[in-house]
N, C-alpha and C positions, 0 to 999 in steps of 0.2 A: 271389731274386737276391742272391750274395753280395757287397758293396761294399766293399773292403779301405781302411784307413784308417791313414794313416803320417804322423807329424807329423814337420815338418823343421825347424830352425833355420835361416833366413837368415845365410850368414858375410859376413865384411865381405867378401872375396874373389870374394862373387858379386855385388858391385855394381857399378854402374857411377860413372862422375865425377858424375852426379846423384846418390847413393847410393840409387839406385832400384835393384832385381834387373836382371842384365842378361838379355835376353831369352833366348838361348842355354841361359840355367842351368833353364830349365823344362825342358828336354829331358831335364836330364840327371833332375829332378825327375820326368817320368815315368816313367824309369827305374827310380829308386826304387819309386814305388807299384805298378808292374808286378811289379817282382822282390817285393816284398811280399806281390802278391795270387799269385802262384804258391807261395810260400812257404805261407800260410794253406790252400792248398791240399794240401799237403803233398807240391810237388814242389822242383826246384831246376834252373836250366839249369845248374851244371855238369854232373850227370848225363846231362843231352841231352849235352851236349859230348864229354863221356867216350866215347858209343856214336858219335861222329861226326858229328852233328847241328846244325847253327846254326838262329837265328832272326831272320835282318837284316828291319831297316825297310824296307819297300817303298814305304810311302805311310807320310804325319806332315801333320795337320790342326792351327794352334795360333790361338785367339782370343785376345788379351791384353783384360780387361776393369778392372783397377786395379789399381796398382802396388802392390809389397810393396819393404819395404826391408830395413836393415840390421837383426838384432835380433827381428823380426816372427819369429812360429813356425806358419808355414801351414800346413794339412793336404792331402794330399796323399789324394783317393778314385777310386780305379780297380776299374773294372770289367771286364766280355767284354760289350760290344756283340751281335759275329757272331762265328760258326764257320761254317767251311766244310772239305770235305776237303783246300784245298791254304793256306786262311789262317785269320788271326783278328787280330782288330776290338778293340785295347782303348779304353777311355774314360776319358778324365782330368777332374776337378775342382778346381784347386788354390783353397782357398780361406785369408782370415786367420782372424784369432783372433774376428771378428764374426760369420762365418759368412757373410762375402761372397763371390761368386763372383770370383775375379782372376785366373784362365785356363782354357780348359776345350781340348780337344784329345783327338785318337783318331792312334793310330798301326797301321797294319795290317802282319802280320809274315807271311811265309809260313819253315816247312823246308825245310834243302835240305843237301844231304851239304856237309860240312867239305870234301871233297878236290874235288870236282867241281861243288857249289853247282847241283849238277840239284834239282829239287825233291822232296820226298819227303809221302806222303800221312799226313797228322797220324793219322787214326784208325787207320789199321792200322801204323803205326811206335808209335806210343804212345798204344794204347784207353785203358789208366789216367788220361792226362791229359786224351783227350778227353772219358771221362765223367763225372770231373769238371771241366770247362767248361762240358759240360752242363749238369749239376747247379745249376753258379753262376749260370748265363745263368738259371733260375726256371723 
């Protein structure tokens, strides 16, 4: 199983008046380690985008388990859960510099055409990516 791993910098910008992380900026933190772990794969969603392709959230699972603040440099480890032929399951770890768990979260995404946002079937639009998903799922 491959687990992709993106360290991030806490800015003061994503805090809140507690100078805790505001809850919000995990999101965009999955993001990161998503775009990462397709990256380590050796793809990239503009490509998808270029052939007309999107990948919106359809479902976001988030547990906050201890706060990170200003300064902290969390890691960020994302995986592939599931695949299926119309979605996929990733999985989030954000932890600190302890190696504690401070959120964990899965967002499932499905394709679906840029102009008409009908769905489009992952394996046979793009075998390349899904065999290696495969591959990472172990």
């Amino acid at each position: 199983m491959i687990i992709s791993e993106k360290k991030v910098e806490v800015r003061y910008a994503e805090t809140d008046a507690m100078g805790v992380v505001y809850h919000a900026n995990y999101l965009v933190w999955f993001e990161i380690g998503r775009t990462a772990l397709i990256k380590e794969l050796g793809f990239n969603y503009a490509d998808m985008e270029a052939q007309g392709v999107i990948s919106p959230v359809i479902d976001l699972n988030v547990s906050y388990k201890k706060s990170l603040r200003y300064g902290q440099s969390p890691t960020i480890k994302t995986k592939i859960k599931s695949l299926g032929p119309l979605k996929v399951i990733y999985e989030y770890e954000i932890l600190n510099e302890e190696d504690e768990i401070c959120c964990i979260g899965s967002s499932t995404h499905v394709l679906v055409s840029k102009d008409t946002f009908r769905p489009i079937k992952f394996k046979k639009s793009f075998p390349d990516w899904y065999d290696a998903y495969e591959k990472a799922m172990g």
